[in-house]
C-alpha positions as CSV (number, residue, x, y, z in Angstrom):
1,X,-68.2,-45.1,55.3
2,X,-68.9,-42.4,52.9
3,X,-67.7,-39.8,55.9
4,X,-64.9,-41.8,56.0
5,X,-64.0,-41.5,52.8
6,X,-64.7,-37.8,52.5
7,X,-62.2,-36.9,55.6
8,X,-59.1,-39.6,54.0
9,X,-59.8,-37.4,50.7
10,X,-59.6,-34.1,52.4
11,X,-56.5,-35.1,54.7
12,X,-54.9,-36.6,51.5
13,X,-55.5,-33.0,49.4
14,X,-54.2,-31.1,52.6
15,X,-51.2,-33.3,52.9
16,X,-50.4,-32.9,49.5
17,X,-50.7,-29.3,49.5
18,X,-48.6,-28.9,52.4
19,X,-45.7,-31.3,50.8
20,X,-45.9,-29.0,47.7
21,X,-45.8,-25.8,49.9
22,X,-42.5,-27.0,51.9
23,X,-40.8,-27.8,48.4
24,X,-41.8,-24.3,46.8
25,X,-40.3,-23.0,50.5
26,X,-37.1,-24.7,50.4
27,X,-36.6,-23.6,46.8
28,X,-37.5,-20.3,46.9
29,X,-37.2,-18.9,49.7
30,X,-41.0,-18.2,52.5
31,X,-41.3,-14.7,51.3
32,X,-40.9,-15.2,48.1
33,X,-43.2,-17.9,47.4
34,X,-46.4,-16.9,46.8
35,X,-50.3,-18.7,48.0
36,X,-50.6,-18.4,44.0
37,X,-47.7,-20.5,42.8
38,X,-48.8,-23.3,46.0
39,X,-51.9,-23.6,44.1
40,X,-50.4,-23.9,40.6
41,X,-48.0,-26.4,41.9
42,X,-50.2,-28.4,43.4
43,X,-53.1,-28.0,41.1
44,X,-55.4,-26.9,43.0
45,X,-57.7,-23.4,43.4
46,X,-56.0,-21.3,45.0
47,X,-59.5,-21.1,47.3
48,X,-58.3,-24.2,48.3
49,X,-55.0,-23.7,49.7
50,X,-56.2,-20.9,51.7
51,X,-59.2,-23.1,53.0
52,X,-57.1,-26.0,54.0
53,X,-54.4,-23.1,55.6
54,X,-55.8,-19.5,56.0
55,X,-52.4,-18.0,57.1
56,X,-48.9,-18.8,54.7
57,X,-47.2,-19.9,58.1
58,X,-49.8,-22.5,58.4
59,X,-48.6,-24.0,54.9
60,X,-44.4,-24.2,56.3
61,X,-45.9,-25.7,60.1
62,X,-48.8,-27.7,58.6
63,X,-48.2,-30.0,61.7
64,X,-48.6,-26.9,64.2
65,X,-52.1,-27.9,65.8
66,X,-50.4,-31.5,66.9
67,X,-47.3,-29.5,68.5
68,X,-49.6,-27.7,69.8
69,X,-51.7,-29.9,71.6
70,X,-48.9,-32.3,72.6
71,X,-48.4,-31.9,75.9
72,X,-51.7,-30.9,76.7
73,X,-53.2,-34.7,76.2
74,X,-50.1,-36.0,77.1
75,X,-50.8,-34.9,80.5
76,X,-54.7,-35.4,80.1
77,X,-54.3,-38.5,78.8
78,X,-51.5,-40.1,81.3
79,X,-52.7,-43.1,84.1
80,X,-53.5,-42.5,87.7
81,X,-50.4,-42.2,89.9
82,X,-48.4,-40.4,86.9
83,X,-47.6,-37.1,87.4
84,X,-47.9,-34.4,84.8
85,X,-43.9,-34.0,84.9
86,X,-43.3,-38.2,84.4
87,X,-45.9,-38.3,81.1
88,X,-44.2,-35.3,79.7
89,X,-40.5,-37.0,79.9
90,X,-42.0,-40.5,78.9
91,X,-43.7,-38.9,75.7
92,X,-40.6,-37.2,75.0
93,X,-38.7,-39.9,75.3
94,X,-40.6,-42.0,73.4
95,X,-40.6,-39.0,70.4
96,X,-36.8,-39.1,70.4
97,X,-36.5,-43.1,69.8
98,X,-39.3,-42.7,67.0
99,X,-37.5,-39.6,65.7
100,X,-40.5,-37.4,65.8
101,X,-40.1,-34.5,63.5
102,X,-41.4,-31.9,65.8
103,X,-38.4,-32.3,68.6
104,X,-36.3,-31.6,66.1
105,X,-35.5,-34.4,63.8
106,X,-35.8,-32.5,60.6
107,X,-34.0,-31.8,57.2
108,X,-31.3,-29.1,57.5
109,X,-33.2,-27.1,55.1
110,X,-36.6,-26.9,56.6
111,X,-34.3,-25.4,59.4
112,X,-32.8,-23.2,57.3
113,X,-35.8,-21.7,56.0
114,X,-36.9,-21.1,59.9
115,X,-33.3,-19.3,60.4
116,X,-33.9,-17.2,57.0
117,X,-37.6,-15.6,57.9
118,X,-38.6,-13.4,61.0
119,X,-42.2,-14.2,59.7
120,X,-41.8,-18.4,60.2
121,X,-39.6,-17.9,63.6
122,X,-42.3,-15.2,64.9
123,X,-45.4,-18.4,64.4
124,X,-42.8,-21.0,65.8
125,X,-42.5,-18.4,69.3
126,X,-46.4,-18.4,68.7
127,X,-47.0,-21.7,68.5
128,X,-45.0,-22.9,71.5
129,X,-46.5,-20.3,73.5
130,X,-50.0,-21.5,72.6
131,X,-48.7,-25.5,73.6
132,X,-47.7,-24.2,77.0
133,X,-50.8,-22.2,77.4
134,X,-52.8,-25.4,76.6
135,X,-50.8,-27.7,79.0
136,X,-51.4,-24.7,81.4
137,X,-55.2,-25.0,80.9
138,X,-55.3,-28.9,81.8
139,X,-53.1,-28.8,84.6
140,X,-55.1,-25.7,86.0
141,X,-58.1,-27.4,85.8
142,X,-56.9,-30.5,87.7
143,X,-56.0,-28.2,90.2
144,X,-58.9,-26.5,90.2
145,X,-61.1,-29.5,90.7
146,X,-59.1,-31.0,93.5
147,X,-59.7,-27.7,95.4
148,X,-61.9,-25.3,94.0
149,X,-60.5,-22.6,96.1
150,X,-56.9,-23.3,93.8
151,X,-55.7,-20.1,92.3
152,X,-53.8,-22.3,89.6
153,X,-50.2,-20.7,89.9
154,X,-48.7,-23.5,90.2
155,X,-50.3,-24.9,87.7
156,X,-49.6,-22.3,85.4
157,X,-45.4,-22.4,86.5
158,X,-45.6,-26.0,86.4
159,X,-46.8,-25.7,83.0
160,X,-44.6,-23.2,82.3
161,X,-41.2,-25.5,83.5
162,X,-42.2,-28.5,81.7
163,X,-43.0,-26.4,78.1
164,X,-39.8,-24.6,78.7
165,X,-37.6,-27.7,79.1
166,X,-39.1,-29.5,75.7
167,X,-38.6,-26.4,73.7
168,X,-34.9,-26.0,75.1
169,X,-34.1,-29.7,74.5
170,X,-35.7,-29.3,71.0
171,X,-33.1,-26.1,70.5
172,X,-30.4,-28.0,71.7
173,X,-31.1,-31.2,69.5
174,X,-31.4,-28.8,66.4
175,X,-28.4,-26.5,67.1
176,X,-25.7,-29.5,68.2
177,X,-26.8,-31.6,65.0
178,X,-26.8,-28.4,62.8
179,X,-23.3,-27.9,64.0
180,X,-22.5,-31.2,62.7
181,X,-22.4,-33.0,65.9
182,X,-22.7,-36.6,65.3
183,X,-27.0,-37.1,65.6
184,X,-26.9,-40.2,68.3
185,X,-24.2,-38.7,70.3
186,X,-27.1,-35.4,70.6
187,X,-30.0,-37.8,71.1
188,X,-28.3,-39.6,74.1
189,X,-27.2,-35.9,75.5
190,X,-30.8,-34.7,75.0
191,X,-32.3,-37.9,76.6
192,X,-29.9,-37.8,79.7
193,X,-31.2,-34.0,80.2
194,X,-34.7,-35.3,80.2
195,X,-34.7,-37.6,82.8
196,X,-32.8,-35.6,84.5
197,X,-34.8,-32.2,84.6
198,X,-38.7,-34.0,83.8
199,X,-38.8,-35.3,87.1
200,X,-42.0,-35.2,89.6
């Protein structure tokens, strides 16, 4: 109970000092605000910010180790009989009815502050390479134990076609609904696309 305790406290801090962050990020400007006045803010050392997030990206996409597991237990997670391609598009779909912030559902100005620094859109490029990478590592090792003699290519393409079509229907959500396209009209465009192109 007392670990318990411990971890709700510690989420709770980093929570809170990632809410603070985003604020100081949308007023300011990334560059501009500094690990410093994040600590000040949220009254805290400034130790602390940097051991809850080590790098200043990792304050603005606090929720980066979720995206970028995502697909990866998606897939290791999904029934017998799925395929990797049909838990993918049922995930996805299910994020788009519950409006999950990381396929784009998000405040114009969190998207503006992405548009404004090369720093925050280099990590985002990161970050989505590193969630096909780990998708890549599950399906490879599927393969791999099916046949041991499985050079995991296809693996690693099918990996790299099911990342690539989340991240383009994520870029088209954002985009059409930044453009002041009605946001339900762009979620049943989005949704049609993913049944579409996440097939077997």
């Amino acid at each position: 109970m007392t670990q318990g305790l411990r971890e709700r406290k510690k989420q709770a801090t980093r929570a809170h000092i990632a809410a603070v962050a985003t604020q100081l990020f949308i007023e300011q400007g990334f560059e501009a605000t500094t690990i410093a006045q994040i600590a000040e803010r949220a009254e805290v050392a400034k130790m602390t910010v940097t051991n809850y997030f080590p790098l200043k990206e990792d304050l603005f996409f606090d929720r980066a180790p979720e995206i970028v597991a995502l697909l990866a237990e998606v897939v290791s997670r999904r029934t017998a009989g799925t395929t990797p391609a049909e838990a993918v598009r049922e995930a996805y779909l299910e994020g788009l009815d519950a409006r999950w912030p990381p396929l784009g559902f998000g405040s114009a100005d969190f998207v503006d502050a992405i548009a404004a620094s090369p720093a925050l859109q280099a990590r985002g490029r990161s970050m989505l390479a590193d969630q096909e990478a780990a998708l890549a590592a599950v399906l490879v090792a599927e393969a791999q134990e099916a046949d041991p003699d499985d050079d995991g290519l296809d693996a690693r393409l099918e990996a790299t076609r099911l990342a690539g079509i989340v991240r383009v229907l994520v870029a088209e959500l954002v985009g059409r609904v930044i453009a002041g396209e009605p946001e339900e009209a762009v979620v049943e465009r989005v949704r049609r696309a993913a049944r579409e192109h996440l097939g077997p």
